[in-house]
Structures are given as C-alpha cells and as structure tokens.
N, C-alpha and C positions, 0 to 999 in steps of 0.2 A: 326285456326286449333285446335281442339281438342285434347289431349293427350292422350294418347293409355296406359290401365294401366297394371301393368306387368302380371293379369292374363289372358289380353285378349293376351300379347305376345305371353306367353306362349300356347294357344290353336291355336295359327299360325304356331309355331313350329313343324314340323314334332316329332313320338315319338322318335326317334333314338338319335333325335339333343336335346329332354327336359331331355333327360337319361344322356345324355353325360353332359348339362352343370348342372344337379342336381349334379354330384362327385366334388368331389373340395377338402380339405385336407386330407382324406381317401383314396381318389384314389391315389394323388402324394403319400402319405405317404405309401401305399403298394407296389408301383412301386418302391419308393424307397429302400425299402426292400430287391428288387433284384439287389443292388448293383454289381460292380467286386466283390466286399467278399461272397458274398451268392452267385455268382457264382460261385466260384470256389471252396465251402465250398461244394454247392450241388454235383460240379462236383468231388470232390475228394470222398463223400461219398457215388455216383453210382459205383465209379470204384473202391475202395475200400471193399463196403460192397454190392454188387451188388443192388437187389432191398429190400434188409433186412433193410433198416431204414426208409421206408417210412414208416411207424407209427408216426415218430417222427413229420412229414407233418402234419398228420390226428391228434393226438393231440394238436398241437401248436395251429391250425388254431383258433378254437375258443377262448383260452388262449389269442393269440393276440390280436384277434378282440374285444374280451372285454377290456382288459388292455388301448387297442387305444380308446375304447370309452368312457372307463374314464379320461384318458386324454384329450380326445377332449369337454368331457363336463366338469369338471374343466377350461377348458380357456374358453367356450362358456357362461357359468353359470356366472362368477365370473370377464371375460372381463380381467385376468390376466393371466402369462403363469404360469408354473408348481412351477417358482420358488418364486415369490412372497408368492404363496399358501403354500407351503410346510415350508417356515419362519412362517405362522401362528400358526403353529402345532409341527415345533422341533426346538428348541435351532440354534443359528447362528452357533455353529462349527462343530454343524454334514452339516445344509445346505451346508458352506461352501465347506465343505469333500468331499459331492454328486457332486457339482460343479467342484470342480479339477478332481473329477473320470470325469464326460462327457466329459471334456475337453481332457484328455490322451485318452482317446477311442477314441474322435472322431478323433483326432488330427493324432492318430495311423491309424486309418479309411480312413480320405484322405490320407495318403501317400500312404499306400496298395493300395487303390484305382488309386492312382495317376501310382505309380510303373507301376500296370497292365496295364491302359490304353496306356504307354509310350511301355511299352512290346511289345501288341499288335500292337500299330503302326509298331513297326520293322519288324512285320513279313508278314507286306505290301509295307512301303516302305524303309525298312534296314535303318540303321546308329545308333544312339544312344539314347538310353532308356530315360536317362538322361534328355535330350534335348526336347523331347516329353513330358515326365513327367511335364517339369515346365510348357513348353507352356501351356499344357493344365488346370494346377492350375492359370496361369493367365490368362486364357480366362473364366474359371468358376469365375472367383475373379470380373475380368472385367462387364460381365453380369450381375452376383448380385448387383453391384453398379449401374450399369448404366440403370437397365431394372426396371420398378416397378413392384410388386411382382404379382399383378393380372393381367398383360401381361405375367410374363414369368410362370405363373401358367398353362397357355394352352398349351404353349410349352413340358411341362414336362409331359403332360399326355401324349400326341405323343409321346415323346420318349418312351416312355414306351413300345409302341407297338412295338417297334422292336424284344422284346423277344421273340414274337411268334415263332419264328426260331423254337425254340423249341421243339417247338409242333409241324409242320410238320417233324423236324426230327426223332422224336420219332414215328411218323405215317408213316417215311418211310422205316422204319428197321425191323429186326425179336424180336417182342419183347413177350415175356412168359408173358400176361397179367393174367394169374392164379396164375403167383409170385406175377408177383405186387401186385393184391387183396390179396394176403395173406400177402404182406411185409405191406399192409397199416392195417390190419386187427390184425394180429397177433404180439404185440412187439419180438423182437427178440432183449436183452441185455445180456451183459455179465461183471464181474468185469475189463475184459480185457481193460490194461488205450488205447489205441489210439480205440476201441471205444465209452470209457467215452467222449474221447478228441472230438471225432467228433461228437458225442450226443453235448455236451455245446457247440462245436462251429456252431452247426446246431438251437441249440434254440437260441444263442448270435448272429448269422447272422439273425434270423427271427424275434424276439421277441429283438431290440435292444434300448437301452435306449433316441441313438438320435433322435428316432421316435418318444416318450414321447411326449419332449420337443419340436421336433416340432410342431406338429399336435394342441397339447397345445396350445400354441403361435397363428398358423394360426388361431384357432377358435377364438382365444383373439380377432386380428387383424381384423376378418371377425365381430366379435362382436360388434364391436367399430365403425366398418364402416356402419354397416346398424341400427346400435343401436338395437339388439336385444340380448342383455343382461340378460334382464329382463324376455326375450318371454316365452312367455307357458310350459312346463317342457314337455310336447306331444311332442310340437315342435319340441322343439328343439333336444329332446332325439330318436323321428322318423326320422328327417333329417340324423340326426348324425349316429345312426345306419344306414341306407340306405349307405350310404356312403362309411361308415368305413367298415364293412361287405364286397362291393364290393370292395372294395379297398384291403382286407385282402385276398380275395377269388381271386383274379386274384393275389395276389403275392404267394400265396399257389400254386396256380395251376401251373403256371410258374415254379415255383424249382420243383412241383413234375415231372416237364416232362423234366427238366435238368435231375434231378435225376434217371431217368426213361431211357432216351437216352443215357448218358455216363453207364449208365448200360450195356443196347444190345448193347455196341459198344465198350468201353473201357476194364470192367469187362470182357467181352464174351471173348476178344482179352489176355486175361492176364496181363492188365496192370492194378494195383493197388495203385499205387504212382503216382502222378504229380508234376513234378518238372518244368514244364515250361509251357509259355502259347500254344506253340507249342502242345504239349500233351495232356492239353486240348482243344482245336481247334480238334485235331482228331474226334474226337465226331460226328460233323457236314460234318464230309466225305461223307458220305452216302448220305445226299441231296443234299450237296454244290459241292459235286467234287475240281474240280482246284481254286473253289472259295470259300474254306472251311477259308481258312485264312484272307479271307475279310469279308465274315459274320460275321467270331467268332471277327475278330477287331468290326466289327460295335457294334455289341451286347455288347461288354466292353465298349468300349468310347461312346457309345449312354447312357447305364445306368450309367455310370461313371459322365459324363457333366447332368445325372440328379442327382445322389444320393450328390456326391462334393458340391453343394450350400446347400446341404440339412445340411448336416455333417456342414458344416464352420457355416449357417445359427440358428440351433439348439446349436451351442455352444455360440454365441455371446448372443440369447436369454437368453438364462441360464444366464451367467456373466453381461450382464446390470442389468439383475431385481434383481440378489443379490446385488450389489451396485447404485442403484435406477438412472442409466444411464436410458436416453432418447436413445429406439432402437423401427427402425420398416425397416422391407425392404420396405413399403409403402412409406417409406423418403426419401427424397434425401441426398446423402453423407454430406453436408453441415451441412444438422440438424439432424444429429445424428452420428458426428467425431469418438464418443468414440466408439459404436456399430460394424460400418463397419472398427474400427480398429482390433476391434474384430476379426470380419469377416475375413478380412487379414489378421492377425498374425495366425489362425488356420489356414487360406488355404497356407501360405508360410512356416510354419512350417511343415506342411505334405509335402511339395515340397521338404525340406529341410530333412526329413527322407529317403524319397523317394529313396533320392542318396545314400543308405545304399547299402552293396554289399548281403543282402539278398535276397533271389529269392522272385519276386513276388507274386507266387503261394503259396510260405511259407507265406510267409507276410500277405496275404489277410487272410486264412485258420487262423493264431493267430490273427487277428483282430474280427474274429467271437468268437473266446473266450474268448479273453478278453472283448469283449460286455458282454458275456456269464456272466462274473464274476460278471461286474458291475451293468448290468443287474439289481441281486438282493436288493441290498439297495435301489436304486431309486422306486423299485417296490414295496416297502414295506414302503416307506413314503411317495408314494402316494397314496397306500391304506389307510395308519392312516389321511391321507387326509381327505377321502370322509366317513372316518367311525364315528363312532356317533350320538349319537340324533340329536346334532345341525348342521351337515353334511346331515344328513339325510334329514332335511327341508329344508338345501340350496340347496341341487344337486337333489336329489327324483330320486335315482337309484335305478331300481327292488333289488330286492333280487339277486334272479339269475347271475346277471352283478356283485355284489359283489361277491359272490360266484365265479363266475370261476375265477374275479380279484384275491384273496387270493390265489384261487388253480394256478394259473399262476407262480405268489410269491412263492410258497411250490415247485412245481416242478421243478423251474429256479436252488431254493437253495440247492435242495435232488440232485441235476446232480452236481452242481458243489461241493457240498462235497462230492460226491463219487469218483469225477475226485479227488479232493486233494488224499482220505484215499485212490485210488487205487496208485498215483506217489505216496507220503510215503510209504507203502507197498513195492512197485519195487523197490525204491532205499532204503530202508533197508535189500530188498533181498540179 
C-alpha cells in the first residue's frame, strides 16, 4: 500500500476540519487569555464603567497579536523558548529578575484562578472553596504530567468554546449597541486611579506575559518536532500569523461580549462592584434563568482547567532554560524530574495561596495587574530581542510587527505609570 502524503490528507479534509487543525499555539494561547482573571477583570469593568472601556479591547487586539507573534517566531526561528534567547541579549541578573517576576505572576495567577474556580463550584454544589480549589490544582497538575502535550492541545481548544455563553447572553438582552460603537471608538480616560486600575488590569489580563513564554516554547517544541526550524521566513511567518491573529481575535471578541453583557445587566441594574462570584454570575440571568449559576460555574472551571496548565506550564519553561534543565511537556515525568517539579511547585503553590481569606473576585481582578506591571520589562527584552541588524537576518520581521511590538511596550508602560503617579497623588492627598 502506498502512503498518502499530508497534502493529499489535507484536500480530504473538509474546510472547517483544515481550519480547525491549522490553529495550534495561537488559538490555545488566546483562549487562554480568557482565563477566571480576564473574567472577572472584564466582568468588573462592564459593571463598573458600563460600556466606556471598550477601547481598551479595540487597541490591545492588535498590540497583542503582534507582541504573540514575536514571541511565537522567536521559539519557531531559533527552536528555543523566550528565555534562552533573551540570555543572548541581557546580562544573567536582569534574565534572572524577568524570571522570578513570571513566576510570582503566574504563581499569583493560579491561585486566583484556582480560588475562583473553587468559588464557583459552591454555587453549584455548596460546601467548601477550599476543598474545590486544591482538587482542581491536582487534577490540572495530574493531566499535565500524565497527558502528552499534542493530545491535551485538542482538548484545550474545546474548552475554549464554552465561552460563547457569552455571546448569546449579550444577544439576549437590551443592549445600547450605539454605546458600544462609541465606547469601542471613542477612549474615554480619566486621572481617576480605580480607572487607571482597571485600564492596567484589563491590558495585564489580555496582553499577559505567561502568554509570551508560552506560545514561545510551544512553537520551540512544534519546531523541534517537525524540524522546521530552519523553514522559509514566508512560512513560517504566514502560518504563525494565521494563527496567532485568530487566536487573538476570538480572545478579543470574547471579553468584548463579557464586557458588553455584564454592561446591559449589571451596570443597567446599579451594581458596580463585584465582590463575589455570585455577583458575577448575575450577568448570565437573562439567558440562563435557574441555571445561571451552572453556566457561570462551567465558564470558570472550563477556562480555568484550560488557562491552570497554561500558567504552571509557561513558568517551568521559563526556569528550566535559565538553568539549562531538560523540560518538555512532550516528555514524560521520568525524563524531565526537574521541569514537571517545576510544574508542581507553581500549581501547589497557587493551591496553597488560594486558601487566603481574600475574595476571589479581588483576587483574580489584582492578578490582571500585576501581569499589567510585569507585563512591561519582559516586553521590552524581547523587543531588544528581535531588534537589530543581526536579529533582523535571523527572525525577518516586517517593519510594521515591530512597530506595533514597541508600541505594545510604550502603552503597557505610559498605563502603568500613570496608575503609580495617580495612587501617589491620592495618598499624598
């Protein structure tokens, strides 16, 4: 029998199913994006600032999408992830620095995460947060070890779909679509710090730096496996775009219809504060009815059990290749100890904050800004990255892609100095 080559596969494949399996770490990595934190980041900034920040949606999107696609061609180019590269270019003790920053982010990241998803279970089946919380850090912990990563890479795009909730709740309510076009059209800022605060934690939930480093890495991994390393700069820079683009654009679109819903439903209602996930979950009344608190569960612990590996996964990548440990989620626990120790020490240590008696909804909502914060340093050495003559011949990034890259950097950093000089300002008032 003859061998079928993959491009005759491909023209067997329906177009729906060639769409589907061309997304690969662009897609996770923008589904990921909509973590419980960009949840509830979204959700506090509909019901807080009605539809007046959707701007900050409509300028990130691109900002994102390029920032991801320099990182995804760094590890596709070069067959390393973010942090090897980033040693070629700065000193060990700033690398080092960037590395403990990802690590407290992320590490702050799952627990938030973890909290919420623990939250939501009780407001399905009661008892304790606690309890929920861990299970669910060692069932994410479990799978990452035990699943190899291009098996549970299909799983993770499904999950994803569950957010669509979303979207038909916002198509089932009374919604002023002449605000929204203005709120996405028109910025609407002011010096006022809670919302500088929710500005940084809306770029720090979308624009976050354990995205970097994953995406990075995945492309390494993908790199390595098919040996295309080396391939074509068209190539690989067309795939990669394709990708990352949709990937960006369906995590865009998603917050903007969180954002959009807990607008006509929360904001409409008077409620501007969320202090629980109860509060949030209101939101989803409108479509769900009596089964508003089992959606809004699904929709946490479905993106939760996907962003959680992502979060443990992106930080262990980080800490092996600054100390030249042997990591792949391609391996098995066996042959790469150090890695998936990694692994487990971020996802138990987030289990282990988790138990704080902080409200979830706080929790998640400070975890977008403190991405926000760190956001900026990682963003700016891997811009000096790919900058350069001799960058310029190894990666062969338009212009343009640099450009919004830097402008990503600038914007990340003008938001979150303005949060600092607006809290000094207030508290010298």
């Amino acid at each position: 029998m003859t061998g079928i080559s993959k491009a005759e596969q491909d023209k067997k494949q329906g177009p729906l199913r060639r769409f589907w399996g061309a997304l690969g770490p662009g897609l996770i990595t923008g589904a990921a994006d909509d973590d419980p934190s960009g949840i509830a980041t979204y959700s506090q900034a509909g019901a807080q600032f009605g539809y007046g920040l959707g701007w900050t949606l409509f300028l990130t999107f691109p900002l994102m999408a390029a920032i991801q696609i320099i990182s995804a061609l760094i590890g596709a180019k070069t067959g390393k992830g973010l942090t090897p590269n980033i040693a070629e270019r700065l000193p060990r003790p700033v690398l080092l620095g960037l590395v403990v920053l990802l690590v407290v982010a992320n590490t702050v990241n799952i627990a938030a995460d973890l909290a919420a998803m623990g939250d939501a279970m009780t407001l399905i089946a009661g008892g304790n947060r606690l309890y929920f919380a861990a299970g669910f850090g060692v069932a994410c912990l479990t799978a990452e070890v035990l699943i190899p990563y291009h098996r549970y890479a299909g799983y993770l795009k499904l999950a994803a779909l569950v957010l669509l909730i979303y979207v038909a709740a916002a198509l089932s309510v009374d919604v002023s679509w002449f605000a929204v076009l203005k709120g996405l059209a028109v910025p609407s800022l002011t010096v006022d710090k809670d919302m500088l605060l929710t500005v940084v934690a809306i770029f720090g939930t979308t624009i976050s730096p354990y995205l970097f480093f994953w995406q990075a890495s995945q492309e390494a991994e993908d790199a390595r496996l098919v040996k295309r390393a080396h391939a074509a700069v068209g190539n690989v820079f067309g795939r990669i775009s394709f990708d990352t683009w949709s990937g960006m654009a369906f995590s865009n679109f998603i917050a903007l219809f969180i954002m959009i819903t807990t607008a006509a439903t929360l904001h409409a209602q008077g409620i501007t504060k969320l202090d629980s996930a109860a509060q949030a979950a209101e939101a989803l009344r409108p479509i769900a009815g009596d089964f508003t608190f089992i959606l809004f569960a699904l929709g946490i612990i479905g993106t939760g059990l996907l962003a959680v590996p992502v979060l443990a996964g992106s930080a262990a990548y980080g800490v092996a290749e600054a100390f030249g440990m042997r990591g792949s989620l391609e391996l098995p626990a066996s042959r790469a100890l150090g890695f998936y120790g990694i692994v487990g020490a971020a996802t138990l240590g987030g289990v282990a904050l988790a138990s704080s008696s902080i409200s979830p909804i706080t929790m998640l909502f400070w975890a977008a800004v403190i991405n926000g914060v760190v956001a900026v340093p990682i963003m700016i050495a891997m811009m000096l990255v790919v900058t350069g003559a001799e960058a310029g011949k190894r990666f062969g990034l338009p212009p343009w892609i640099k450009v919004l890259g830097w402008l990503s950097a600038a914007v990340m950093g003008i938001a979150v100095a303005a949060l600092f000089w607006s809290t000094l300002a207030s508290d010298g008032a």
